[in-house]
C-alpha positions in Angstrom: 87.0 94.5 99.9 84.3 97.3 99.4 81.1 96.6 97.8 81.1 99.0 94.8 81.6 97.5 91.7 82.6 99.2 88.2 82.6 97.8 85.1 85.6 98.3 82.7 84.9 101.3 80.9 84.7 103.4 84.4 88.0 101.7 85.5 89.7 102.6 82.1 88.4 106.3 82.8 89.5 106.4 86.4 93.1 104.6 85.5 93.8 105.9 82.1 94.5 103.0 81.1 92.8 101.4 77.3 89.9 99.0 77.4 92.4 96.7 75.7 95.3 97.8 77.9 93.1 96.1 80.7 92.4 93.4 79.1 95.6 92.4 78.3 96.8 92.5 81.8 93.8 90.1 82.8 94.9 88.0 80.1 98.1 87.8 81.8 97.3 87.5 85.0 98.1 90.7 86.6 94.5 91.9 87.1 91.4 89.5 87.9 88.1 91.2 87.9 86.4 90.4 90.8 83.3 89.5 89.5 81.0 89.2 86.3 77.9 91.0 86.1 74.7 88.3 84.9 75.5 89.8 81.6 79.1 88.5 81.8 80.6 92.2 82.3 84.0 92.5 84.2 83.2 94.0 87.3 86.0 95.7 89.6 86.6 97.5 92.9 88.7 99.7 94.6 91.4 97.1 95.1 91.3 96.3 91.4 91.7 100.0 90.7 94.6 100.5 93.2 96.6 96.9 91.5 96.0 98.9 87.7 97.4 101.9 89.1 100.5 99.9 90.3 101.0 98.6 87.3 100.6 101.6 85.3 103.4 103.6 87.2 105.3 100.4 86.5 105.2 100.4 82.9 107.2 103.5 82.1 109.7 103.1 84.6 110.5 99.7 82.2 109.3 96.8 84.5 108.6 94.0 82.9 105.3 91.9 82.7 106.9 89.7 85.1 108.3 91.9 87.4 104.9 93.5 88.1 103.3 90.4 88.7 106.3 89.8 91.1 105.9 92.2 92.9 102.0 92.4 93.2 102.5 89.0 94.5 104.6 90.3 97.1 102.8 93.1 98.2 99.4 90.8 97.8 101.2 88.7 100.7 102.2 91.1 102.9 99.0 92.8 102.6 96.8 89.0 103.3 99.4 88.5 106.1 98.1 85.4 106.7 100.6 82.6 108.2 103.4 84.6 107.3 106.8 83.6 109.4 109.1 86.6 110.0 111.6 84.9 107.3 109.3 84.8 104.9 107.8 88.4 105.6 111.3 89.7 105.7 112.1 88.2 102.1 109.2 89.5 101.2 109.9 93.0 102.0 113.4 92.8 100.7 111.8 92.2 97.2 110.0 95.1 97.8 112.6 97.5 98.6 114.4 96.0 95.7 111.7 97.1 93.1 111.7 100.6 95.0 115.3 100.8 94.6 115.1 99.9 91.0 112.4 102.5 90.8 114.3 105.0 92.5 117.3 104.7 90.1 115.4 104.5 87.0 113.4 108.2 88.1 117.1 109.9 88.3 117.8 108.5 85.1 114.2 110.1 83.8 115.3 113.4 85.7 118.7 113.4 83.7 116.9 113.0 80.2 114.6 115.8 81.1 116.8 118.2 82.4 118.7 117.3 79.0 115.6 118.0 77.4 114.5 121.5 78.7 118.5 122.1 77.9 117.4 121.3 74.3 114.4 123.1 73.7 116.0 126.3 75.2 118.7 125.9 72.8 116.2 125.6 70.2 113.8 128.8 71.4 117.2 130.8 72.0 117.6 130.2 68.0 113.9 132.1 67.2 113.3 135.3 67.0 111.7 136.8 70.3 108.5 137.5 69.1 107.2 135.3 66.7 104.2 135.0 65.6 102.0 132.0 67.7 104.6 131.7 70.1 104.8 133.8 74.0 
């Protein structure tokens, strides 16, 4: 683990992410700060910053509060390595490719709507005159 530590305010900055958006996910157990400050300020690293990011591409993609912590827990054990049989590992990594295969389909279905989108707003510019005023 590195040394720096942030408190919550730079990590919402550098993840995007609400104050309360951060807190919530501490609250449910997908993010621990790694330490207090003396004042009692939540202090995170790098590691923190990296398991917020994970989560935040999760969210729209429509994984649930339990499948993130799922699948932090898995990649947390793969990553600690520790005593891990080749079973074990193996089922680990299956869960894995199972959220990136969930992830992978839910991106096509995000590709379709946007495609159907564009479609859309074309269909609405072809409507307008071609040089209206405010508009290129």
């Amino acid at each position: 683990m590195d040394g720096k530590h942030m408190q919550i305010g730079e990590v919402a900055a550098r993840t995007e992410l609400s104050l309360r958006t951060i807190r919530h996910y501490e609250e449910t157990g997908l993010v621990v700060p790694s330490a207090r400050s003396q004042g009692g300020f939540r202090l995170y690293t790098e590691t923190d910053v990296a398991r917020l990011m994970v989560i935040r591409r999760m969210k729209p993609l429509g994984f649930t509060l339990d499948q993130m912590r799922d699948l932090l827990d898995a990649t947390d054990r793969l990553d600690d390595g520790g005593g891990l049989g080749p079973d074990e590992r193996e089922a680990l990594l299956q869960r894995v490719r199972e959220y990136e295969h969930s992830a992978a389909e839910q991106v096509e279905k995000l590709r379709v709507q946007l495609a159907r989108a564009e479609d859309f707003a074309t269909t609405l510019r072809a409507r307008l005159p071609e040089h209206e005023p405010g508009h290129p």
